[in-house]
N, C-alpha and C positions, 0 to 999 in steps of 0.2 A: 900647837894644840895637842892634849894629850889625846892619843886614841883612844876609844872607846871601846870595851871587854863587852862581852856578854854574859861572862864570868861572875861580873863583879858582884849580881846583887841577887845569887843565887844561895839557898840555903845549903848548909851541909848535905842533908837527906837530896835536894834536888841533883848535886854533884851526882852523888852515889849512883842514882838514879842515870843518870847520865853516864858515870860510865860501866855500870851496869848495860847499858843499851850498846854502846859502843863495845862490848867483851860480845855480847847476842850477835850483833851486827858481823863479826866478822865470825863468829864460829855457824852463823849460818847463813853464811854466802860462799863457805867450803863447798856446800850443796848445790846452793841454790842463787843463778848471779845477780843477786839487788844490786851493788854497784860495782862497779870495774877493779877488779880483784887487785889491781897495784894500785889503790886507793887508799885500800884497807889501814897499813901504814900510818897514814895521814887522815886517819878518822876524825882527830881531832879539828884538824883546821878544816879539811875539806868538804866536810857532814857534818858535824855540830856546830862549832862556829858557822859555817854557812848557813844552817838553818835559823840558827838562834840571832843573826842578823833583824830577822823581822821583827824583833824584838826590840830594838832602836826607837821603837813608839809601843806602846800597848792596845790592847783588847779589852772592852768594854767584859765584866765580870758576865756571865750568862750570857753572852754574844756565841754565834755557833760562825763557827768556820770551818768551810770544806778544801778538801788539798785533792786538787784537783789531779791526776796522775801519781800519787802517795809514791807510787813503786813498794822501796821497802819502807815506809814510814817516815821517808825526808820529804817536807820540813815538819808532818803531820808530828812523831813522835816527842821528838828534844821541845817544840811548842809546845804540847801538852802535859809535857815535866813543867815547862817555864811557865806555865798560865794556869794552876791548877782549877779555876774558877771560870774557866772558857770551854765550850765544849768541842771537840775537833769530831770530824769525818773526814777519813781518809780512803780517800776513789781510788780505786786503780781495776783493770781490764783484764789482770795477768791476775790467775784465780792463786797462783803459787807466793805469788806478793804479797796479796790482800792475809793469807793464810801466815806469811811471816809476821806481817803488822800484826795480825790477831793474837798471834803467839808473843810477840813485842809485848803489847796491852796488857797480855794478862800477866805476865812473870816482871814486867815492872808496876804493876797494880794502877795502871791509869783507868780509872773509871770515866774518865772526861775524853777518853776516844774511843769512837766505833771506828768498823771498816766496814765499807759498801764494796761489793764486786762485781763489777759493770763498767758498763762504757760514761763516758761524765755526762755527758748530753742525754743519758737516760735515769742519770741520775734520778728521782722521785721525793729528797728530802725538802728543803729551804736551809738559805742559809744567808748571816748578817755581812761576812765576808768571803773570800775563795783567798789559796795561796795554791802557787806552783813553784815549781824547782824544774824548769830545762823540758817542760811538756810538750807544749806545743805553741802556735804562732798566737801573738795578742788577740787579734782578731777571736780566734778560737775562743781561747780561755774567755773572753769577757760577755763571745753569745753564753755559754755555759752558764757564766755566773749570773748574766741578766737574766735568762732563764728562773732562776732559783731562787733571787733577791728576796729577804726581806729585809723591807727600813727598819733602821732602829729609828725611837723619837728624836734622840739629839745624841753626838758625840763629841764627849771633851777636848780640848785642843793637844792634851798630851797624847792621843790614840790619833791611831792610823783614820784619817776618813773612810766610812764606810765605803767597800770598795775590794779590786782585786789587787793581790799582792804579788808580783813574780818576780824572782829570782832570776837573771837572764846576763848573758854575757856576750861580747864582741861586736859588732857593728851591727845596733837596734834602727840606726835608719829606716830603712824599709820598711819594715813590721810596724815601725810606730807610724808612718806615714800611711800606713795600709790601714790602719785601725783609724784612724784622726780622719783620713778622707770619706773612708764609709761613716764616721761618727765623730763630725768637725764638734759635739756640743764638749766630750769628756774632756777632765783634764788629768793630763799625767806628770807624776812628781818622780824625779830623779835622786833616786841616792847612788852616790858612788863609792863602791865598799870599800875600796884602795884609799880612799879619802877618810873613810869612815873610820876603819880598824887598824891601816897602816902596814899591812900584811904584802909583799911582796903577791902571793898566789893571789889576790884578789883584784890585781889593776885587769881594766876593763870587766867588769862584772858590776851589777847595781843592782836597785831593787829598783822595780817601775810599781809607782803604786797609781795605778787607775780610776777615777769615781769620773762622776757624773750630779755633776753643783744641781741641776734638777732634782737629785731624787730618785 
């Protein structure tokens, strides 16, 4: 089977956009450490292809989703290059991040993301889905995002089930077992990105997409 790009069905402008963010990204982590400075290099796969993974299914047009732990704007940013009709909140706790994302936003003109600066669990907005990138344990993320929910009335079978989206990698045992026993009703869907995109750096890394068939 051929692997699947995230690339593929990007406009020119969103490219740009893209690697516009990716030139920001590393001229201001000189400063200030959004991710692990021998990363930088491999912006490409390691930050935007990883982000833009979630992408593999879409987001309801006016669906608001929050990224719970933003840092510097992964997966918050390259998502709302890719979704210009979804609107993103990107959380994070480190008032120096939040202030990168905000400088992100505005010099690649995303109208479709805010940034909150705060702790997630005090967050105060709503919101239709959550995503994370490497935060914190299932458990966590999903009191947060149950916290915040709101239902949409129906979602098409090509979008993600409403629900939380995380990026996570190496032996999820535990954590899902932790999450499943305090809350045997959710259910969790496994993507495996090494399967997905074919890429070497991505075996054992997936996406866990979390809902709750209730509601």
């Amino acid at each position: 089977m051929t692997p699947w790009s995230p690339f593929d069905d990007l406009s020119p402008t969103q490219r740009q956009q893209l690697n516009a963010f990716a030139e920001e990204l590393a001229r201001i982590n000189k400063r200030i450490n959004l991710v692990a400075s021998g990363t930088i290099p491999h912006t490409e796969e390691r930050h935007l292809i990883h982000s833009l993974t979630l992408a593999h299914r879409g987001f309801p047009d006016g669906a608001t989703v929050a990224d719970f732990g933003a840092g510097g704007g992964l997966p918050a940013v390259p998502l709302a290059i890719r979704f210009p009709k979804v609107q993103f909140v990107a959380i994070d706790a480190v008032r120096k991040k939040t202030e990168a994302t905000r400088l992100f936003a505005r010099r690649l003109g995303l109208s479709n993301l805010k940034v909150w600066h705060g702790r997630a669990e005090q967050w105060d907005g709503s919101a239709h889905y959550a995503v994370s990138r490497a935060t914190a344990p299932l458990a966590d993320l999903w009191k947060w995002f149950e916290r915040v929910v709101e239902p949409l009335d129906s979602v098409r079978e090509n979008f993600w089930p409403q629900g939380l989206l995380a990026l996570k990698g190496g032996d999820l045992t535990k954590e899902i077992a932790a999450l499943l026993d305090a809350l045997p009703n959710l259910t969790i869907r496994r993507t495996d990105l090494y399967e997905l995109l074919g890429r070497p750096y991505f075996r054992n890394k997936e996406i866990l997409a979390v809902s709750d068939p209730k509601g």
